[in-house]
N, C-alpha and C positions, 0 to 999 in steps of 0.2 A: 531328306536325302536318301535314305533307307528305301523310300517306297517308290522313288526313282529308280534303284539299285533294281529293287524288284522287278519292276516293271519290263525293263532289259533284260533281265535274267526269262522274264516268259516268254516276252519277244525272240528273244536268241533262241530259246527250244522248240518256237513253234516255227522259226524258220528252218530247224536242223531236221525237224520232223519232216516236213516238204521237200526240204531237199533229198532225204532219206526215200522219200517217196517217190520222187521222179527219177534216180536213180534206179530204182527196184523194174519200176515201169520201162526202162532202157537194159537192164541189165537182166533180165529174168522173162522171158516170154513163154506163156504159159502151151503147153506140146498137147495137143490134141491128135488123137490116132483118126486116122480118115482113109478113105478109098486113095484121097488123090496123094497120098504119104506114103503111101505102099504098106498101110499097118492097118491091120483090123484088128478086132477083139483077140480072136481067133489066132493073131502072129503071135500074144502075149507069149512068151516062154520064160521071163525072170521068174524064179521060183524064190531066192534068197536078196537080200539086200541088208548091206553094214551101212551102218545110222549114225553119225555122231552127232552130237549135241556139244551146244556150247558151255553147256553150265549143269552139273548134277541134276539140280531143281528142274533142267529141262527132260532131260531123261528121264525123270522121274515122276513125270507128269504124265510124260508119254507112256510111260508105265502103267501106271492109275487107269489112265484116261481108254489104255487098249488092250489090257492082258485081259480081262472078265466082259469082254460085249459078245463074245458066243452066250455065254450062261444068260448075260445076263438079258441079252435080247428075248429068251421064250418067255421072259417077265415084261417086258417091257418093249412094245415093237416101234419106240422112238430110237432105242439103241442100233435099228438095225442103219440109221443114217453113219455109222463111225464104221461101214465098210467100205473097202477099196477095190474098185472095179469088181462088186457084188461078189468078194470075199469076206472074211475076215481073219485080220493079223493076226498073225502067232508071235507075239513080242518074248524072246531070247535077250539075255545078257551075252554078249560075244568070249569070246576066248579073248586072253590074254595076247597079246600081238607074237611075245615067244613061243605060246605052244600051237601057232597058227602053220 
């Protein structure tokens, strides 16, 4: 009986996962800058962007993962793949929403 339970239990997550995924696929279309968009490299002007995360541990990953790939890239030229549009981030903790 138990290993029926289970069985359901994977079944049901690998359908949530799918449906999760076609959903993403409909709801997120990935923006590429092109001539025929009216945006080139060249239009970029965001200089700043606020970030939230859904969970500490994800902010905090983001942290790890992007505050030291300057330094750490003249070590290591794998790190220079974790640049954005042949930058690299400057990861800030934000101001508080009141002293914004």
């Amino acid at each position: 009986m138990s290993d029926e339970i289970i069985e359901h239990i994977k079944e049901y997550k690998e359908a949530k996962a799918e449906y999760i995924n076609m959903q993403e696929e409909k709801l997120y279309d990935k923006y590429e800058m092109t001539e025929a968009n009216g945006k080139t490299d060249e239009d970029v002007t965001i200089v700043y962007a606020y970030v939230t995360f859904r969970s500490m541990k994800g902010k905090d990953r983001c942290i790890n993962t992007f505050s030291h790939v300057e330094d750490l890239a003249k070590k290591d030229p794998k790190e220079d793949e974790k640049k954005f549009m042949e930058n690299y981030l400057e990861i800030e903790e934000a101001l508080p929403p009141g002293a914004i």
